[in-house]
MILUMLUM-436398 format. One record per residue (C-alpha): residue in three letters; x, y, z; residue number from 1. Coordinates in Angstrom, 3 decimals, m for minus. Layout:
N
r | c1 | c2 | c3 | k
ALA | X | Y | Z | NUM;
...
***
This chain:
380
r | c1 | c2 | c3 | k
UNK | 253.317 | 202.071 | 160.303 | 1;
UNK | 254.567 | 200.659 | 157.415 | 2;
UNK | 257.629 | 198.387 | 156.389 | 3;
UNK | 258.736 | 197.724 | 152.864 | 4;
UNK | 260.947 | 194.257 | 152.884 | 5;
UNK | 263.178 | 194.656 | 149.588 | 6;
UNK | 265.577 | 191.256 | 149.926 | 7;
UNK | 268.084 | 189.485 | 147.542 | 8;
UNK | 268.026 | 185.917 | 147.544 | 9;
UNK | 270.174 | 183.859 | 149.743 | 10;
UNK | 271.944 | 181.765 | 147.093 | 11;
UNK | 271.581 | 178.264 | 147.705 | 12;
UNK | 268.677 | 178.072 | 150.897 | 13;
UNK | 266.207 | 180.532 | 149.372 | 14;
UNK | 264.624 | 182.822 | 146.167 | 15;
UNK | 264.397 | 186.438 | 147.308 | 16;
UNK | 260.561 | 186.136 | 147.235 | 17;
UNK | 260.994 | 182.980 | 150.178 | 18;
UNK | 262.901 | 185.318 | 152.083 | 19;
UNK | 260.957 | 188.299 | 151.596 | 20;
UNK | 258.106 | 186.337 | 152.942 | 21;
UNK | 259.768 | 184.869 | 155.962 | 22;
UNK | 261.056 | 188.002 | 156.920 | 23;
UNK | 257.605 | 189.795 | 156.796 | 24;
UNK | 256.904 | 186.613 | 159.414 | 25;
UNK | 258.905 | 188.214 | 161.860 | 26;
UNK | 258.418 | 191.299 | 161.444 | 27;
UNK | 254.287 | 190.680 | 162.010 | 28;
UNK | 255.057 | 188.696 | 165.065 | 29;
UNK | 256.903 | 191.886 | 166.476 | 30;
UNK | 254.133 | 194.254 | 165.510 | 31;
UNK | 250.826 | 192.267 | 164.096 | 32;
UNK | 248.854 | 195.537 | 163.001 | 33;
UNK | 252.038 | 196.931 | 160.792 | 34;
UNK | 251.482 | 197.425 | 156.971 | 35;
UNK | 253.865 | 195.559 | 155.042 | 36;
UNK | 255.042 | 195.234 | 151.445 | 37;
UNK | 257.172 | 192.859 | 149.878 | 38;
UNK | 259.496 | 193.367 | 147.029 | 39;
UNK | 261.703 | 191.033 | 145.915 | 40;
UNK | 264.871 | 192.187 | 144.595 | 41;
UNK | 267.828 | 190.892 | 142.587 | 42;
UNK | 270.932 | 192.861 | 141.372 | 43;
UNK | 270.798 | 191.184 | 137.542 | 44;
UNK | 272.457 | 188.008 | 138.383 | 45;
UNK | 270.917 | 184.691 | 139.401 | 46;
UNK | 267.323 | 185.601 | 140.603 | 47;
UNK | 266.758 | 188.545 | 138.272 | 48;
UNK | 264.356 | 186.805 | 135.903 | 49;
UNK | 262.112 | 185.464 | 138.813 | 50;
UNK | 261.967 | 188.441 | 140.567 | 51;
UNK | 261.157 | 190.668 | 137.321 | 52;
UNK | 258.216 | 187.947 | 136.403 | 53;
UNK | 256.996 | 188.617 | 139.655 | 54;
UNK | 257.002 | 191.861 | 139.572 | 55;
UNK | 255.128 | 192.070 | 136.270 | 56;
UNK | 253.182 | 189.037 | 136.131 | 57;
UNK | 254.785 | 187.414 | 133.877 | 58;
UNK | 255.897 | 183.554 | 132.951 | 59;
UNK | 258.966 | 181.338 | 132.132 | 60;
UNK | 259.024 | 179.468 | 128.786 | 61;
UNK | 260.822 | 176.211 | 128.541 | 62;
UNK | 263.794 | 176.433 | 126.032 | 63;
UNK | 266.251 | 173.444 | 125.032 | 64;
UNK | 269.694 | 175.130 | 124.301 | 65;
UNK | 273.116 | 174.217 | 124.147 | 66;
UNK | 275.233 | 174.300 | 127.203 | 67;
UNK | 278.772 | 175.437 | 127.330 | 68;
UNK | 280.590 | 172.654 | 125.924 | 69;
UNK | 277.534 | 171.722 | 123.169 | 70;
UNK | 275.257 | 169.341 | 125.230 | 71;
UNK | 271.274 | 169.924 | 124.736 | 72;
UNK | 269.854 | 170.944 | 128.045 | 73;
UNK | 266.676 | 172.415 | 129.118 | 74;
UNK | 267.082 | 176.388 | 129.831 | 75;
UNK | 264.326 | 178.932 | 129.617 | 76;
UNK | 263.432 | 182.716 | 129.095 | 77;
UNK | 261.256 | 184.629 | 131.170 | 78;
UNK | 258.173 | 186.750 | 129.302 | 79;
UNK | 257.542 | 189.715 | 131.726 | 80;
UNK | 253.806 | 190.774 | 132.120 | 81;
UNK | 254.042 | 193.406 | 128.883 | 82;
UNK | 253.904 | 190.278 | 126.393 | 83;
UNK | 257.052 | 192.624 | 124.733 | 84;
UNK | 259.670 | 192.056 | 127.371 | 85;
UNK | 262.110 | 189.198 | 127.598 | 86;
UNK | 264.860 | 188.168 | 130.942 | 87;
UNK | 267.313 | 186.120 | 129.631 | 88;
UNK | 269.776 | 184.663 | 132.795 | 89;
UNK | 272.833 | 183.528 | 130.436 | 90;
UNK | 273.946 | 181.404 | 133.288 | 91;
UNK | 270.864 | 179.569 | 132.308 | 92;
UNK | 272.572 | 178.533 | 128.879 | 93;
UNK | 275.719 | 179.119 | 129.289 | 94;
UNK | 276.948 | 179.313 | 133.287 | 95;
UNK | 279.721 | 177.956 | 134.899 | 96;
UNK | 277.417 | 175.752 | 137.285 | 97;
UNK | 276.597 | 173.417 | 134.398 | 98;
UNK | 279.451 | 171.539 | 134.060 | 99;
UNK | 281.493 | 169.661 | 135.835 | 100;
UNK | 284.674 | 171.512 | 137.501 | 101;
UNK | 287.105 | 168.895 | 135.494 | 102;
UNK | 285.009 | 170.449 | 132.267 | 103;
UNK | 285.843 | 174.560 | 133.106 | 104;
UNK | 287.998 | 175.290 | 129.943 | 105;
UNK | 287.053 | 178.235 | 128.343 | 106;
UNK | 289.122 | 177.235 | 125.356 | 107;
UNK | 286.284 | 175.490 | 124.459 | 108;
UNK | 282.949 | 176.661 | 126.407 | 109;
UNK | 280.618 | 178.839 | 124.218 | 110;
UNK | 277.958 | 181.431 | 124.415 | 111;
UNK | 275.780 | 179.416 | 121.834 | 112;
UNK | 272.988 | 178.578 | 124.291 | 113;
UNK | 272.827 | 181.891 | 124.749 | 114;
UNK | 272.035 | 182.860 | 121.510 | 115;
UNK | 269.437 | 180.115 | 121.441 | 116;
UNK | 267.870 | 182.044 | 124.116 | 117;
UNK | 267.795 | 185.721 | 122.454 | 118;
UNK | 265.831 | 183.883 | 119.201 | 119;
UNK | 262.955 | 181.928 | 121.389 | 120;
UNK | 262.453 | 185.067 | 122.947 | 121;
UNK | 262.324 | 186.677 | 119.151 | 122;
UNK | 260.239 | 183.586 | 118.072 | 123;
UNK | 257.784 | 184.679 | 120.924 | 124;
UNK | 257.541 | 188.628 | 119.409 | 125;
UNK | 259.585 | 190.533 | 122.083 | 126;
UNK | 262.112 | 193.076 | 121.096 | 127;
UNK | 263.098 | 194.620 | 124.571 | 128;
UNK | 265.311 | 192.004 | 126.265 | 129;
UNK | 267.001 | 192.542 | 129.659 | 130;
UNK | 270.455 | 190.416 | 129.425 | 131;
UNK | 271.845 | 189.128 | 133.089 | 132;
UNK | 275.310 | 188.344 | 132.420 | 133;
UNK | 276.793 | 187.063 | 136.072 | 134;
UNK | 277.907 | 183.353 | 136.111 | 135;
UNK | 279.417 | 183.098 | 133.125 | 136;
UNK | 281.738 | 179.648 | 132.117 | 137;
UNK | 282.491 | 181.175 | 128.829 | 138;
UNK | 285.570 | 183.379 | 127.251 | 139;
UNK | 284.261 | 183.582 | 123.533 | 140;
UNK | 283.044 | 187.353 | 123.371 | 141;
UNK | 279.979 | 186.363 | 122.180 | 142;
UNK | 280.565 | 184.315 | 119.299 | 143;
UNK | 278.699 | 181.261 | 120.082 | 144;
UNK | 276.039 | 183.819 | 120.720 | 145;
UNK | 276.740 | 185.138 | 116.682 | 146;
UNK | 276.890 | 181.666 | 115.206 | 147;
UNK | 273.610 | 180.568 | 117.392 | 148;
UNK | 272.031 | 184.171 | 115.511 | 149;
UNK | 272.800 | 183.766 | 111.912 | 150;
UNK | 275.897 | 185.371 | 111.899 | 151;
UNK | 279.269 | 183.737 | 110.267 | 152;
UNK | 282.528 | 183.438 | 111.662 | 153;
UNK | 284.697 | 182.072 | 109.304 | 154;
UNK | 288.719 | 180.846 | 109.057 | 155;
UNK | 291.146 | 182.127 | 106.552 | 156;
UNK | 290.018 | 179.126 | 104.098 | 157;
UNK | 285.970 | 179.951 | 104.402 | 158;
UNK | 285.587 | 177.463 | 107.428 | 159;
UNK | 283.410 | 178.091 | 110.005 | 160;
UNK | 285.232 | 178.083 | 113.300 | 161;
UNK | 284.545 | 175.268 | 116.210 | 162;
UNK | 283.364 | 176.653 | 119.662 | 163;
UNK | 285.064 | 178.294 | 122.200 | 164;
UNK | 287.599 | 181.415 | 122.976 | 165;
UNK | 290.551 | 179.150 | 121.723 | 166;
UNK | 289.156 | 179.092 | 118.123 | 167;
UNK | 289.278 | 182.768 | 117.969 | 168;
UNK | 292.399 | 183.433 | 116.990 | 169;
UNK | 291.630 | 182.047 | 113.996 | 170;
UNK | 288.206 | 184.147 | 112.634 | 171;
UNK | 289.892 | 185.751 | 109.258 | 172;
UNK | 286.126 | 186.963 | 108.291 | 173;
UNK | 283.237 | 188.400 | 110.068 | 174;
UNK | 279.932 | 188.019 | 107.792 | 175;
UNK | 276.906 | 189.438 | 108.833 | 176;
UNK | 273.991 | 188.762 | 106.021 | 177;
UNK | 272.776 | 185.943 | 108.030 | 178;
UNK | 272.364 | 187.600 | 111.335 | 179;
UNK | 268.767 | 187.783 | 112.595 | 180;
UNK | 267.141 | 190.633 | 111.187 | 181;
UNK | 264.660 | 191.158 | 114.014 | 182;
UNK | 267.736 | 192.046 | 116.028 | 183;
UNK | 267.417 | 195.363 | 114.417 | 184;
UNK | 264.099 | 196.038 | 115.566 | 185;
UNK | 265.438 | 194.978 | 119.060 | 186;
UNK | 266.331 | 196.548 | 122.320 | 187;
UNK | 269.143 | 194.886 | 124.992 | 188;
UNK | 269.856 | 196.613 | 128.460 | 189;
UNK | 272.753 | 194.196 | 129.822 | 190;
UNK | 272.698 | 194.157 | 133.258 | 191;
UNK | 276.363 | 194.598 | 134.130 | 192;
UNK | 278.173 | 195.744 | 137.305 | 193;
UNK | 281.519 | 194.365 | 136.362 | 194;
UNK | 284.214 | 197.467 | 134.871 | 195;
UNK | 286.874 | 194.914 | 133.508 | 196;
UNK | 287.457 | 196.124 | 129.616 | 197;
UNK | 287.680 | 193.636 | 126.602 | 198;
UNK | 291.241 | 192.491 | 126.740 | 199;
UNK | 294.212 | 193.960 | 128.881 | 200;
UNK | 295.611 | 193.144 | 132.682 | 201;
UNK | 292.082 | 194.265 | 134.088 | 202;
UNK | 290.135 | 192.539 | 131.020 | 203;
UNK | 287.932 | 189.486 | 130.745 | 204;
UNK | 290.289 | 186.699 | 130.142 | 205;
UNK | 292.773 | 187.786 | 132.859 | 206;
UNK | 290.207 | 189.111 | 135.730 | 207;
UNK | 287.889 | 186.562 | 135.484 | 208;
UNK | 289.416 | 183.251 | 133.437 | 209;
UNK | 291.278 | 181.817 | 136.053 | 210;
UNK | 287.736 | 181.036 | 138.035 | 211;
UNK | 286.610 | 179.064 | 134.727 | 212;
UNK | 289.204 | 177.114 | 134.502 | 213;
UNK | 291.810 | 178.541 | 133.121 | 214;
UNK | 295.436 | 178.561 | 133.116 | 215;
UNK | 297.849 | 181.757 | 133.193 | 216;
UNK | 298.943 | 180.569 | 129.353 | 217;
UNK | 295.303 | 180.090 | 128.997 | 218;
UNK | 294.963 | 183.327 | 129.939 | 219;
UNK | 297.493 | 184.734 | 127.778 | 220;
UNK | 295.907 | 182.802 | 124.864 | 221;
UNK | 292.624 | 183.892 | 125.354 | 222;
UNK | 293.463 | 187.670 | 125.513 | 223;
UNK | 295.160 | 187.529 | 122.668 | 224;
UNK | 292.734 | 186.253 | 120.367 | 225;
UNK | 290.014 | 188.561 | 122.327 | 226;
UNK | 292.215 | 191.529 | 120.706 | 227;
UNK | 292.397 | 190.248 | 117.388 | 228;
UNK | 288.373 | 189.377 | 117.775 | 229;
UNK | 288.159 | 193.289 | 118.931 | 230;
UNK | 290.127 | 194.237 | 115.786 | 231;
UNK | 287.945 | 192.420 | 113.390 | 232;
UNK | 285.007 | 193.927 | 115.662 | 233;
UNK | 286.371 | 197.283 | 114.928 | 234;
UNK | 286.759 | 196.822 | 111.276 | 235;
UNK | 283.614 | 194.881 | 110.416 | 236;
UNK | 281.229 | 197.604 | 112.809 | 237;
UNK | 283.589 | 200.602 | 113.520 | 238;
UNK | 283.732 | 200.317 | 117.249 | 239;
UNK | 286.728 | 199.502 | 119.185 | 240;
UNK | 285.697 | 197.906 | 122.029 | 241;
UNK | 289.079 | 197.069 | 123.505 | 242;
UNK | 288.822 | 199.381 | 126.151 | 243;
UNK | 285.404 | 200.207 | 126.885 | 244;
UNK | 284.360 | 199.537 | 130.766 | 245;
UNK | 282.163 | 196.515 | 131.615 | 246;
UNK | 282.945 | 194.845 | 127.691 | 247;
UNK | 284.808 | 192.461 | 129.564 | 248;
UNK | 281.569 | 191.277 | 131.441 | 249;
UNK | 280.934 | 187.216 | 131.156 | 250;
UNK | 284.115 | 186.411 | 128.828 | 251;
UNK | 283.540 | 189.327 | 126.495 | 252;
UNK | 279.925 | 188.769 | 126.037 | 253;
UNK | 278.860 | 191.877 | 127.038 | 254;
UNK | 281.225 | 193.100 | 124.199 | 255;
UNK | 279.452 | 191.156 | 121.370 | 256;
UNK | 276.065 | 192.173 | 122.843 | 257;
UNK | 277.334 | 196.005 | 122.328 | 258;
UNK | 279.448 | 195.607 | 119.152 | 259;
UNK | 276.684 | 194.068 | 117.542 | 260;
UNK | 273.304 | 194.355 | 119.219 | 261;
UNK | 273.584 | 197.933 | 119.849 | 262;
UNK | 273.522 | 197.004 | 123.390 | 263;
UNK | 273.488 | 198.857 | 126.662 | 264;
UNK | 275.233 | 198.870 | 129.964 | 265;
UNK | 272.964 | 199.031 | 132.743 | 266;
UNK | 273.651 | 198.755 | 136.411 | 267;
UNK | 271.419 | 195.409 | 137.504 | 268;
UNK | 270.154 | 196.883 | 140.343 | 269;
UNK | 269.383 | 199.718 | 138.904 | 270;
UNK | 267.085 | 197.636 | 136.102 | 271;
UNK | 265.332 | 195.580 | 138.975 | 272;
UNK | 264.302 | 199.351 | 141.387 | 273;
UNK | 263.241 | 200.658 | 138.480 | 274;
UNK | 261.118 | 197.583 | 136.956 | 275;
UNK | 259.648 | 196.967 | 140.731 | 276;
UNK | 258.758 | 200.821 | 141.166 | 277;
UNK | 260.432 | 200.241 | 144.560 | 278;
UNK | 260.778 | 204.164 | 145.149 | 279;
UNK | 257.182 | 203.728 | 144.890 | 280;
UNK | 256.528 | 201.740 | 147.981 | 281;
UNK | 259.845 | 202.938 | 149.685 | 282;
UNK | 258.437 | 207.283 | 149.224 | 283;
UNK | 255.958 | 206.588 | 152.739 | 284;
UNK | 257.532 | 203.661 | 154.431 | 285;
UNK | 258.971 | 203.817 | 158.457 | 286;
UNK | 261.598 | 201.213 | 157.705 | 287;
UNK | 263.266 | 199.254 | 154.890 | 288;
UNK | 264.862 | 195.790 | 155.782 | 289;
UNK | 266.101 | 194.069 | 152.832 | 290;
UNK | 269.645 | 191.501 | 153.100 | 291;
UNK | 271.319 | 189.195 | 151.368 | 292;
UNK | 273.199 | 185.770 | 152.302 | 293;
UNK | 277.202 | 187.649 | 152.279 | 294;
UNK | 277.367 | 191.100 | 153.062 | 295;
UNK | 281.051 | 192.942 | 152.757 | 296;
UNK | 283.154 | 195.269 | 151.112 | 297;
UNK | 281.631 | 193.906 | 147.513 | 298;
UNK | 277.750 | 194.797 | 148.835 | 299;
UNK | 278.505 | 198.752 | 147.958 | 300;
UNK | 279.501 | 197.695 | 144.545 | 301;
UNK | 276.008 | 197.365 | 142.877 | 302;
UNK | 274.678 | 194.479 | 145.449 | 303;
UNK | 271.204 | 194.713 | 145.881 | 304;
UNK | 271.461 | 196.008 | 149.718 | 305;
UNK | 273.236 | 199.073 | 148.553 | 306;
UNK | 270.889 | 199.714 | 145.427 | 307;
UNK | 267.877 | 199.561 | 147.919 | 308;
UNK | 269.609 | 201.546 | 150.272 | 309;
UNK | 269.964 | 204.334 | 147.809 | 310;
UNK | 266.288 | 204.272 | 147.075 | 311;
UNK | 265.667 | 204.886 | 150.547 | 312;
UNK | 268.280 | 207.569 | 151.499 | 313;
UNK | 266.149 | 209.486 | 149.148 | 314;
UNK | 263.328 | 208.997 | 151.606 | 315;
UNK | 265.554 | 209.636 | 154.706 | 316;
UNK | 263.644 | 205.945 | 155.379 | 317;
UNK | 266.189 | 203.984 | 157.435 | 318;
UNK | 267.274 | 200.687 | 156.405 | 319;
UNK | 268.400 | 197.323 | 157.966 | 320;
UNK | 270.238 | 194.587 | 156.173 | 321;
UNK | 270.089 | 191.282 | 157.623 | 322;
UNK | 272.906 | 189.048 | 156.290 | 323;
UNK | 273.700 | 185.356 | 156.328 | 324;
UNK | 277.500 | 186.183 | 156.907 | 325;
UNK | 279.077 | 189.315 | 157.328 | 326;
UNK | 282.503 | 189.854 | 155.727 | 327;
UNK | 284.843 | 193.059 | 155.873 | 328;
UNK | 284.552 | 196.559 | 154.670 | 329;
UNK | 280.329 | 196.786 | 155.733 | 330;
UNK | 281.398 | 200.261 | 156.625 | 331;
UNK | 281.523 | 201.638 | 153.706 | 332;
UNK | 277.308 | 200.751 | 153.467 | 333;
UNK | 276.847 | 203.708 | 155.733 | 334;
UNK | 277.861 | 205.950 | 153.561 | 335;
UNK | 275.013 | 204.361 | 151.034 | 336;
UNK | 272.269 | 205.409 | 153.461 | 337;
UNK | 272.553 | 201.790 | 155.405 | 338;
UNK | 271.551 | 202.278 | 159.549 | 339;
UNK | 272.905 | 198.927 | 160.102 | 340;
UNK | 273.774 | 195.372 | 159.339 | 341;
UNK | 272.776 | 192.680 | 161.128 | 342;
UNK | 273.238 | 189.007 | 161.424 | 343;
UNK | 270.749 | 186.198 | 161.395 | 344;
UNK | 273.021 | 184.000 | 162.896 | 345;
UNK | 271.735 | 183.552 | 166.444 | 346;
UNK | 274.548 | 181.249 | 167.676 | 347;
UNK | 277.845 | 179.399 | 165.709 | 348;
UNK | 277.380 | 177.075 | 163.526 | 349;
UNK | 278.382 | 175.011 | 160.192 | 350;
UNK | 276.982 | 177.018 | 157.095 | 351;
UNK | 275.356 | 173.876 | 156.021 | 352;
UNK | 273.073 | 173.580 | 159.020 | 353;
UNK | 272.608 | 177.749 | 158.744 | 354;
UNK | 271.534 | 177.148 | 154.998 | 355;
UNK | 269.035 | 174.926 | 156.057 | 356;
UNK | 267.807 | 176.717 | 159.157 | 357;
UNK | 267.860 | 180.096 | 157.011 | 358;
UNK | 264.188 | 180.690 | 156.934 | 359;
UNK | 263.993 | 180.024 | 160.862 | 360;
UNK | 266.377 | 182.315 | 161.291 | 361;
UNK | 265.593 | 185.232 | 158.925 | 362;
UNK | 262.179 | 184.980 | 161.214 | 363;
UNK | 263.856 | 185.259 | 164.266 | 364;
UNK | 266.566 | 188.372 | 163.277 | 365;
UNK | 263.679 | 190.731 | 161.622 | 366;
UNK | 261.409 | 190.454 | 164.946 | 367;
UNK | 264.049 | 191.148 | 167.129 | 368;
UNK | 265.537 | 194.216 | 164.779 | 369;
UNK | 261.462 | 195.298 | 164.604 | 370;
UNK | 261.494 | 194.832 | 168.185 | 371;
UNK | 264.066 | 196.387 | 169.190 | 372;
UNK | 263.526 | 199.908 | 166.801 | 373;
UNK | 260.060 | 199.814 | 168.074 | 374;
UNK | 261.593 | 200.153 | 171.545 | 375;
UNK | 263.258 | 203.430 | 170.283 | 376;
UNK | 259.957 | 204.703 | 169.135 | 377;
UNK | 260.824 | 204.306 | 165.491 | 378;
UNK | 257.592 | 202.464 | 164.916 | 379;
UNK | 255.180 | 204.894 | 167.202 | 380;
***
């Protein structure tokens, strides 16, 4: 009997690997003499780099970078196992969680940490980078990621412009001659479930600029000089990004990373089953439990539970989710090849004390859902 245990982390109590692990607790205290295999997971946002170095073997580097209003922090890169690839978590650099909430004004928050990132991992010879774009504080298209990479934006007088989304209004001149040549040599697979487009009622600045800060004539600002970024874009490279699905990813960053890195969209979870060979493991396994701290209607959107899920439907292997919450619209993850989703919880209480009692708990749920589809003969 075998059991393949393919979790997401549970932000804020555990990494994907500690949960992995606790869960594989349980499930050997149900059934000691079962074969099991651990896989963390991640669906390209926080976690991905971790889980990919596990996976391959590989190592973080220490990197100091700018954070999103300028400050010199400490960040890092991860070098997968190849020595070729590099996972670059722009949250890292540039995410919302590094400043304080009376700070969020994408105005003036840049991508320039991020571009920091992309040249260590240059410096260090690898020219395949996977880009995880969730957790973004920035609304700047990528062009503190430009300036950080050689590239000048300049004003209608030859100035280079300041940080942030409010200075783009005012780029007159894209120049390119500086940018890092290695680029060229370079590969980027962004790891992007978001759809919103570049600019427009469904783009970056309006979807996803209220949560960093800013106002609705921030908003209304920002788009604005996103289009007239996207019209320079289109005359300095040929490619009119306006309206392209997922450009709108992380302020426009994912944008930049296409208009100008020859980037490309990839679904995060998809990166992470493929990286992991988790069809590999999955192909002969009885069960697949994997979970992730909120499940709901979001989960069948790219969420690691879902991306596993269809692994394993593949397989006609059943699979259990066990979630730290459960929200609305789960029922839409049986159409994903999900059996069913299941609660740790094991009685009500605050989610501080269930944060800190998550690894107790994870325990407890995956021997009683081993348990229990042992009972059915599942397991036999």
């Amino acid at each position: 009997m075998k059991i393949v245990i393919a979790p997401d982390s549970y932000k804020g109590s555990l990494t994907a690997k500690e949960v992995g692990l606790a869960i594989e607790r349980g499930v050997k205290r149900a059934i000691n003499e079962s074969v099991t295999v651990v896989v963390p997971m991640a669906d390209g946002g926080e976690g991905t780099m971790d889980c990919l170095m596990d996976a391959t073997g590989g190592r973080f580097l220490e990197v100091i970078t700018k954070n999103p209003l300028g400050r010199d922090i400490k960040s890092g890169i991860g070098i997968l196992g190849d020595g070729m690839t590099c996972v670059i978590e722009m949250a890292m650099s540039s995410g919302l969680y590094l400043i304080g909430e009376h700070e969020r004004n994408p105005l003036y928050t840049t991508t320039y940490g991020f571009g920091q990132l992309i040249e260590a991992g240059l410096n260090h010879g690898c020219r395949h980078f996977i880009l995880g774009l969730g957790g973004s504080a920035t609304n700047d298209g990528g062009a503190g990621m430009l300036q950080a990479l050689g590239a000048e934006l300049l004003d209608q007088n030859g100035q280079p412009l300041g940080f942030g989304g409010g200075e783009l209004g005012r780029i007159a001149e894209i120049r390119l001659e500086g940018l890092d040549p290695r680029i060229a040599e370079s590969e980027f697979i962004i790891a992007c479930d978001v759809n919103s487009p570049f600019v427009g009622p469904s783009g970056a600045s309006a979807v996803f600029g209220p949560q960093k800060g800013a106002t609705p004539e921030m908003v209304q600002q920002l788009d604005q000089n996103l289009k007239h970024f996207a019209d320079l874009i289109e005359r300095a490279k040929g490619i009119a990004i306006h309206d392209i699905p997922g450009t709108g990813a992380a302020g426009g960053l994912s944008g930049g990373i296409l208009a100008f890195m020859d980037g490309q969209l990839e679904s995060g979870i998809s990166i992470v089953t493929r990286m992991t060979d988790l069809e590999s493991a999955i192909q002969d396994a009885d069960l697949v439990i994997t979970g992730e701290g909120q499940v709901d209607f979001q989960t069948a959107r790219g969420k690691t539970p879902c991306g596993v899920a269809h692994v394993a439907r593949k397989h006609q292997v059943p699979v259990i989710v066990l979630a730290g919450s459960i929200g609305q619209g789960i029922e839409s993850l049986y159409e994903h090849g999900v059996s069913a989703v299941i609660s740790i919880l094991n009685r009500p209480m605050p989610l501080d004390e269930a944060m800190a009692l998550t690894e107790t708990l994870l325990e407890q749920a995956a021997e009683q859902v081993v348990r229990i589809y042992n009972i059915k003969g599942g397991l036999q």
